[in-house]
Structures are given as C-alpha cells and as structure tokens.
C-alpha positions in Angstrom: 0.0 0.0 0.0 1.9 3.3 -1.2 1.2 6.6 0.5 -0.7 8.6 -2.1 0.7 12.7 -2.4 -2.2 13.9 -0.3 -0.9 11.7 2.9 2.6 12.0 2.2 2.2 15.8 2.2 0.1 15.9 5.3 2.6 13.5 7.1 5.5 16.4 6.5 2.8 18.6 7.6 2.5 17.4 11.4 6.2 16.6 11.3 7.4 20.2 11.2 4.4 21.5 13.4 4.4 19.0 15.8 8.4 19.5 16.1 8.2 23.1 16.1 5.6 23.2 18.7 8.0 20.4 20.7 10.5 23.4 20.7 7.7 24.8 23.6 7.7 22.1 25.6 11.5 22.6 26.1 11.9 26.3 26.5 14.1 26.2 30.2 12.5 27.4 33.7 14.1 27.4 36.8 11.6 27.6 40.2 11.5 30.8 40.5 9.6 31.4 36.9 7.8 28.0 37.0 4.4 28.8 35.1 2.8 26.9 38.2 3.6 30.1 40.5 0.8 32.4 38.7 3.0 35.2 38.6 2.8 36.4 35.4 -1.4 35.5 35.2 -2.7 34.6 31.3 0.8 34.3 29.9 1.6 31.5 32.7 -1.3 29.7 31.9 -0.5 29.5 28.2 3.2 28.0 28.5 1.1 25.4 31.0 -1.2 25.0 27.6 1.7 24.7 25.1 3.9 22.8 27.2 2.3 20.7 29.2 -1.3 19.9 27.3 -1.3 20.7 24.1 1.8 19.4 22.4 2.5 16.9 24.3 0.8 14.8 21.7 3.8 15.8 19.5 5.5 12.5 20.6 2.5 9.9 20.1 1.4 11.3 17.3 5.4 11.3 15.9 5.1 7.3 17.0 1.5 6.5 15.0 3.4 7.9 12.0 6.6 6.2 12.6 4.7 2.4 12.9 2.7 3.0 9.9 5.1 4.1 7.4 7.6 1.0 8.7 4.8 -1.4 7.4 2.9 0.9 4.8 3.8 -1.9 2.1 2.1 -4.9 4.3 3.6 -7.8 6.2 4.9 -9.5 3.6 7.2 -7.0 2.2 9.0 -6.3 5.5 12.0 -7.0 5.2 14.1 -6.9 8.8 17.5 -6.8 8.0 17.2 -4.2 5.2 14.9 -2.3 7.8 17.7 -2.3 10.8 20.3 -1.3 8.1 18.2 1.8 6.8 17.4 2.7 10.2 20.8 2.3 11.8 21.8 5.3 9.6 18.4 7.2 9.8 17.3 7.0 13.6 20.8 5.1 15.2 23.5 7.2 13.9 22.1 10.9 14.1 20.9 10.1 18.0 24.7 8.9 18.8 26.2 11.8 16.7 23.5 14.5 18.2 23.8 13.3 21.3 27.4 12.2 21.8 28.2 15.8 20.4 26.5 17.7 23.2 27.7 15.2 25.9 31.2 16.0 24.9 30.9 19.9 24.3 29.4 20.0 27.9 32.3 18.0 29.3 34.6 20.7 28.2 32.7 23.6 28.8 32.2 22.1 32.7 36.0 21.4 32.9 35.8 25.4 32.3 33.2 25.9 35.3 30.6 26.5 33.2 27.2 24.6 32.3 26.8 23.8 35.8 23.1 23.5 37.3 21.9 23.9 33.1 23.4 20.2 32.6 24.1 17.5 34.4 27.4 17.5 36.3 29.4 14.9 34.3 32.4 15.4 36.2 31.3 14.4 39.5 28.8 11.1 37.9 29.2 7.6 38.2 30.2 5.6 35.3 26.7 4.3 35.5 25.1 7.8 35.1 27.8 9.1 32.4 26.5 5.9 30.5 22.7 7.2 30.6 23.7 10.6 29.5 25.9 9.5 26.7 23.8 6.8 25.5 20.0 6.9 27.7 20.8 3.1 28.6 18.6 3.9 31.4 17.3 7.6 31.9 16.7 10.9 29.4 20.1 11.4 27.2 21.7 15.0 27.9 20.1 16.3 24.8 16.6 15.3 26.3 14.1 15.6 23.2 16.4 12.4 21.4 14.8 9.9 23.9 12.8 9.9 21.4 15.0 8.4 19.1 16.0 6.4 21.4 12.8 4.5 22.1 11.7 4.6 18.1 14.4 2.7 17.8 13.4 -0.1 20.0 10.0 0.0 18.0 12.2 -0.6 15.3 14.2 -3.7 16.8 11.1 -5.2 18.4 8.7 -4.1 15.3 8.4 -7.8 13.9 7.4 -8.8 17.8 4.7 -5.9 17.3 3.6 -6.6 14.2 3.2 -10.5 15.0 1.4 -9.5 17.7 -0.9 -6.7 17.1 -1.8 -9.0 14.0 -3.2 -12.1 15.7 -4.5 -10.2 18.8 -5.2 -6.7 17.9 -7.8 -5.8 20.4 -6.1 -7.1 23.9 -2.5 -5.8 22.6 -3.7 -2.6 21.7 -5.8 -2.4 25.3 -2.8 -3.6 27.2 -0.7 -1.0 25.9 -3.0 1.7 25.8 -3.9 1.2 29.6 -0.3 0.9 30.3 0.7 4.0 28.3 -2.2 6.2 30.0 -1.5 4.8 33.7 0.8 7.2 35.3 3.9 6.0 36.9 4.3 2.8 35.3 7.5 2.2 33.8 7.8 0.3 30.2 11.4 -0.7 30.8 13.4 -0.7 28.3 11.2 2.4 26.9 11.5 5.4 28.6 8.1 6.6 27.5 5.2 4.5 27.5 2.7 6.2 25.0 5.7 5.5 22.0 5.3 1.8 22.1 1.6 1.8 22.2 1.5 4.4 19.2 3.9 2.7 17.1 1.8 -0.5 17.6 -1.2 1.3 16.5 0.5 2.9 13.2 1.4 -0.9 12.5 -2.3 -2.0 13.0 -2.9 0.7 10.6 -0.9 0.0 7.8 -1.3 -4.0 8.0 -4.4 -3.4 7.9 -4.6 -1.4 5.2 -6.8 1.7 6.8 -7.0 4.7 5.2 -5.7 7.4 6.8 -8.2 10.0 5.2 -11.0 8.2 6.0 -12.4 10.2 8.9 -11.7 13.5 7.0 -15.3 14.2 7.2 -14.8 14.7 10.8 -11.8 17.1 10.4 -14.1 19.7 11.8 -15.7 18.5 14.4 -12.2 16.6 15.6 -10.2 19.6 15.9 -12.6 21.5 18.1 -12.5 18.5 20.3 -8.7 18.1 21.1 -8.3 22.2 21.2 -11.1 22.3 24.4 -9.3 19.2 25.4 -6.4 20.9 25.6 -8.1 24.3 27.1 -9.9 22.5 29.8 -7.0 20.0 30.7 -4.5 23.2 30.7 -6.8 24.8 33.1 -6.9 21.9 35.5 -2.6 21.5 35.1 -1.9 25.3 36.1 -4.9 25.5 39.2 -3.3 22.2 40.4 0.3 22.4 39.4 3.3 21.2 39.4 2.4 18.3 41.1 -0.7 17.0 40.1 -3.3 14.4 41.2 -3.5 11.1 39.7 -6.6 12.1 37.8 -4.6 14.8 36.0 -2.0 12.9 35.3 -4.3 10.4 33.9 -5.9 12.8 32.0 -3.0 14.4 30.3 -1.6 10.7 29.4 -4.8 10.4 28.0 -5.0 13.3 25.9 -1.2 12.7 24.6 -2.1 9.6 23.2 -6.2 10.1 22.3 -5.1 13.7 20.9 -3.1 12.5 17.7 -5.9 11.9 15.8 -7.2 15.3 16.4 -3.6 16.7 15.3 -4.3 14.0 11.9 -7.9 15.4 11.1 -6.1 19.0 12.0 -3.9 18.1 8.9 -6.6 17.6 7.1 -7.4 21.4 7.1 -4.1 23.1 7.4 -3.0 21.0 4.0 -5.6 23.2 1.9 -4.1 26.3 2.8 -0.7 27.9 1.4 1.0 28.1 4.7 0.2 24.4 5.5 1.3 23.2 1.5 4.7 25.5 2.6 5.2 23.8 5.8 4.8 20.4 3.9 7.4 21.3 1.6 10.0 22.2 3.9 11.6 18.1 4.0 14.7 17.5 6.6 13.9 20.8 8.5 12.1 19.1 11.1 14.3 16.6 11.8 17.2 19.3 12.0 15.0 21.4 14.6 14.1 18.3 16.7 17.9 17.6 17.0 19.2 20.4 17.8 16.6 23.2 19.6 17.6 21.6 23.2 20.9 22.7 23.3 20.1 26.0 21.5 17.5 27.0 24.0 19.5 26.1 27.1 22.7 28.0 26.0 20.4 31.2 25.4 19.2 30.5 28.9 22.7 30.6 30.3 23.1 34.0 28.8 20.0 35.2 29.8 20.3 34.3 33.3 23.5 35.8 33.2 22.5 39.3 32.4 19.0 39.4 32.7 16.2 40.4 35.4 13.7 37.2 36.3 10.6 39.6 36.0 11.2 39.9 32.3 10.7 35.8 31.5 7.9 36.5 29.2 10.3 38.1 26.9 12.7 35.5 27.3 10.2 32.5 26.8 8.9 34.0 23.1 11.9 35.1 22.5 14.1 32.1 22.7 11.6 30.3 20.4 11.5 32.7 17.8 15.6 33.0 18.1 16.2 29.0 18.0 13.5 28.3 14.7 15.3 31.4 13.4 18.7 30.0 14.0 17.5 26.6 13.2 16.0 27.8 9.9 19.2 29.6 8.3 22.0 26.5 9.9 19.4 24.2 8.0 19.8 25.6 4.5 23.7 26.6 5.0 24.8 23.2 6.0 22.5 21.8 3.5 23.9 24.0 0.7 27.7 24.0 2.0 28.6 21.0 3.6 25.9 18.6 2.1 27.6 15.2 2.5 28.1 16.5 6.6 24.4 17.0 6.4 23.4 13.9 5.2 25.4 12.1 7.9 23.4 14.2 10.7 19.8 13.8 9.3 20.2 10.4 8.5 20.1 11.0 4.6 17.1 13.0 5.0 18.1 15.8 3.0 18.8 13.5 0.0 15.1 12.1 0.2 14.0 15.7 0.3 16.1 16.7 -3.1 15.5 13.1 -4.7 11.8 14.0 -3.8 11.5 17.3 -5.8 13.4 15.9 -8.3 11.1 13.3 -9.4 8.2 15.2 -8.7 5.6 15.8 -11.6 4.4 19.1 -13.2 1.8 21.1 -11.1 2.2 18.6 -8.0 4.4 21.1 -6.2 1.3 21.5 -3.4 1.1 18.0 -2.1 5.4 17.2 -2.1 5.9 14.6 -0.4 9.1 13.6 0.9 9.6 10.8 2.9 18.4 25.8 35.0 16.2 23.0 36.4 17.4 20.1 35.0 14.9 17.6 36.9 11.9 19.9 35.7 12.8 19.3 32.4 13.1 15.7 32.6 9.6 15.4 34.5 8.4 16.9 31.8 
C-alpha cells in the first residue's frame, strides 16, 4: 500500500508542526519562573497550555506515524535486515552523533566551570550515570528531546514482535498498551516513555491493515474542536493544580497525549488546503534538524540570559528564545545543507537527500502535495 501525495504531504505537515511546537515544551525554567507560580497570570497559563497539554501529543502522534510508514507496504514486504540497516543510519547514527556531540561539548565547557546547574554534572557522575547521559541506557540522554530516538528505535528492533502481535491479537494488545501507556507511573522498561510503544503499535495495526488514513476526513471539523477544548480544559486543571498534580490529571494528560493525535491527523486535514500548510509540507529534513538540535540551542540562550538578565522579564525570554532558535535553526538548516551537504546527510540520516530526490522526481503542477519521505529535573519530569 503506497502513500498517495495527499498523505505524504500531510505527514510532512504534522512533522514540522508537531516539532516546532515540541520546541515549547523545552523552553528552560528554573523555580522561580515556573508557570505553576501564577505570577505572570494569562501568559503562565499558556506556556502550562503549550507545554504541558497541548503538544505533548507531539510524541505519540510522531510514533502513529513512525509504525505506519515501517509497514505501509504490508507484512509481507517487510524486510528486517534491510529495515535495521536503513534505520541504523536514519534513527541510530544521528541520536549517537547529536547526542554524543552535546555530551562532549558540555564535558569541556564544565572542565571550564561552566554549564553547571543547566546540565548535568558529568564530572562528578558515576560511570553508570555518564552511561545514561551518553547513551540513555537507562534515563533521558543530555540532549533530552532524542529519547525519542531512542525509544523509536526499539520499535524498530522489536517491530516484527509488534507486528506479529498486534496482528493475531489486535484488540487485547492494543488495550494492554493503551492502559499501560495512559496509567501514570508505570514504567515500560526498556522504553523510557510508555505512549511511543503503544502508538507505534497502533501505526502498525494501521498499515497492516490497510486503513486509510483520510477516512475520517469528514470529521476534520468536528475533531479539531475537540482536542483544542481538550487541551483548554486540561490546561486549566494543570496550572490550578500544578506542578504536582493528582493522579486524575496525570491520567488525563496521558490520555490526551495519546487520544489527541488523531485530532492533530484530522487538524492536517485542514491546514493541507491552505498555502502556509502546503509550505510547511514542503519544507523536507527541516524538522528533523529542529528536533535535534533546539535543546541545546534554547538552554545556551538561557545561560546568557540568566546571566545578564532580570527574572521579571521571562515573558520576553520564553517568546523570545523560540522565535531565536526556529530562526537559528532555519538559516543553519539551509547553509549546512547548501555548503557542507555530504556532513548534512550524515546528521539527518540522509534526510536531505530524500527531500532533493523527492522534488526531483516530482511531476508538473504537483508542487502542493510534495511529499518527501536551570532546572534540569523539571525538564526531565516533563
């Protein structure tokens, strides 16, 4: 089953929106500007909207896509060995090389005294705990958004185990994972975060299956309005109850991570018609560049700013540091893609010559639906 244009484009769609809006979810905070303090009223609650409601359904919905396009072509053209070579050099290699690179920068920049408090103290960890940074055997990596790479590519290893059995027992595997993945505090070792293994299984499911994705388009309506007062009402529960919420929150919010991605899908469904949304489809190995490197970007800026800046002007600091790092992000992207392309490839996982193989066999007229394949334990919590 090939992903006709339409899908394709929409799948580039919620990659670079769901990324961008990930970049929220990591801006830095230290206690004394936690959004959960109420100091700065409306503006508090909307980081506890962005960064703790809304995309949080950035990851799941990630995962759905992730299973489905690993099986898109069916069970029997799966093809495991050619699978964990591919994705070796497209998940693997850029988390080691994304994540080894910041491990070692902060090594020396800590040697110099610096980095302290913003990372963790690698210097004074065990050989256990430099192990987790380097490599998340066990915990977040240093660069904290790549768990995600991490536990995709797990999916990846275990994917035939999945597929097997999401195909002889879809109902109870589904259930088990979903309950499992929504439950809060129950750990899914070796995963880090449950709702990735139950949403890869369910993009499996999907493309076995053969379901098609635009089948509840007629909904795409209705569906967004759903996950956006969702979103509102569990954001206003988070900030009146926050940062340590009750087990019903935290249910809920597990809930909504995982439940919410097909909102985000029948979102797509919209945001495709419009120019911005056929731009944002176009835009190939930009997403995967921002997801890789924001993290370090946004917590260097917060070194500065804490350095020479006033605590009463976080606001500015929050929006700003967003706008800086996609700006950043946006120009790095197209000078390393442009000057040092073969360097590029390595660190997107050959991303950028999907994205220029892409256009290049593209047909005449279809350029609208291109498709192309300080509080360090705060951050971690979330």
């Amino acid at each position: 089953m090939n992903v006709d244009q339409n899908i394709s484009s929409r799948i580039n769609l919620m990659r670079i929106f769901l990324i961008s809006g990930i970049v929220f979810v990591h801006v830095p905070f230290d206690p004394e500007t936690s959004p959960f303090l109420g100091l700065n009223g409306a503006f508090d609650w909307l980081r506890v909207l962005l960064g703790d409601s809304l995309f949080r359904i950035g990851v799941p919905c990630l995962s759905v896509i992730s299973g489905y396009l690993l099986f898109r072509r069916g069970w029997d053209a799966f093809d495991y060995a050619k699978v964990l070579q591919s994705k070796a050099k497209t998940v693997l290699l850029p988390f080691l090389l994304w994540n080894l690179g910041l491990f070692c920068a902060v090594l020396v920049v800590q040697r110099a005294g610096m980095g302290i408090g913003y990372f963790p103290d690698l210097w004074h960890s065990s050989p256990r705990e430099l192990a987790s940074q380097a490599f998340s055997t066990e915990t977040m990596p240093i660069n904290i958004p790549l768990y995600f790479l991490r536990d995709l590519m797990l999916c990846i290893v275990l994917s035939p185990v999945l597929a097997a059995l999401v195909r002889r027992f879809p109902g109870p595997v589904l259930a088990a994972l979903f309950v499992v993945a929504a439950l809060p505090d129950i750990p899914v070792f070796p995963f880090i975060k449950s709702s990735i293994p139950f949403s890869f299984t369910l993009g499996i499911f999907l493309a076995l299956n053969k379901r098609r994705l635009d089948a509840l388009d007629r909904f795409a309506v209705p569906g967004t309005v759903l996950v956006l007062i969702a979103a509102l009402a569990l954001s206003v529960g988070l900030y009146r109850n926050g940062p340590d919420f009750p087990w019903v929150l935290d249910l809920a919010r597990n809930t909504l991570a995982i439940v919410g991605a097909a909102g985000f899908w029948l979102m797509s469904a919209l945001i495709i018609r419009l120019r911005i949304g056929q731009r944002l489809a176009a835009t190939g190995s930009l997403s995967f560049w921002i997801f890789c490197a924001h993290y370090p970007l946004l917590v260097v800026m917060w070194m500065v700013w804490n350095r020479l800046i006033d605590d009463s002007l976080y606001p500015v600091f929050y929006f700003g540091a967003v706008a800086l790092t996609l700006t950043i992000l946006v120009f790095s992207n197209n000078f390393f893609a442009r000057r040092l392309s073969a360097f590029y490839e390595i660190l997107t996982g050959s991303r950028g010559r999907k994205a220029k193989l892409a256009q290049t066999v593209r047909p005449a007229g279809s350029q609208a639906f291109a498709g192309t394949d300080k509080s360090l334990a705060t951050q971690q919590k979330r």
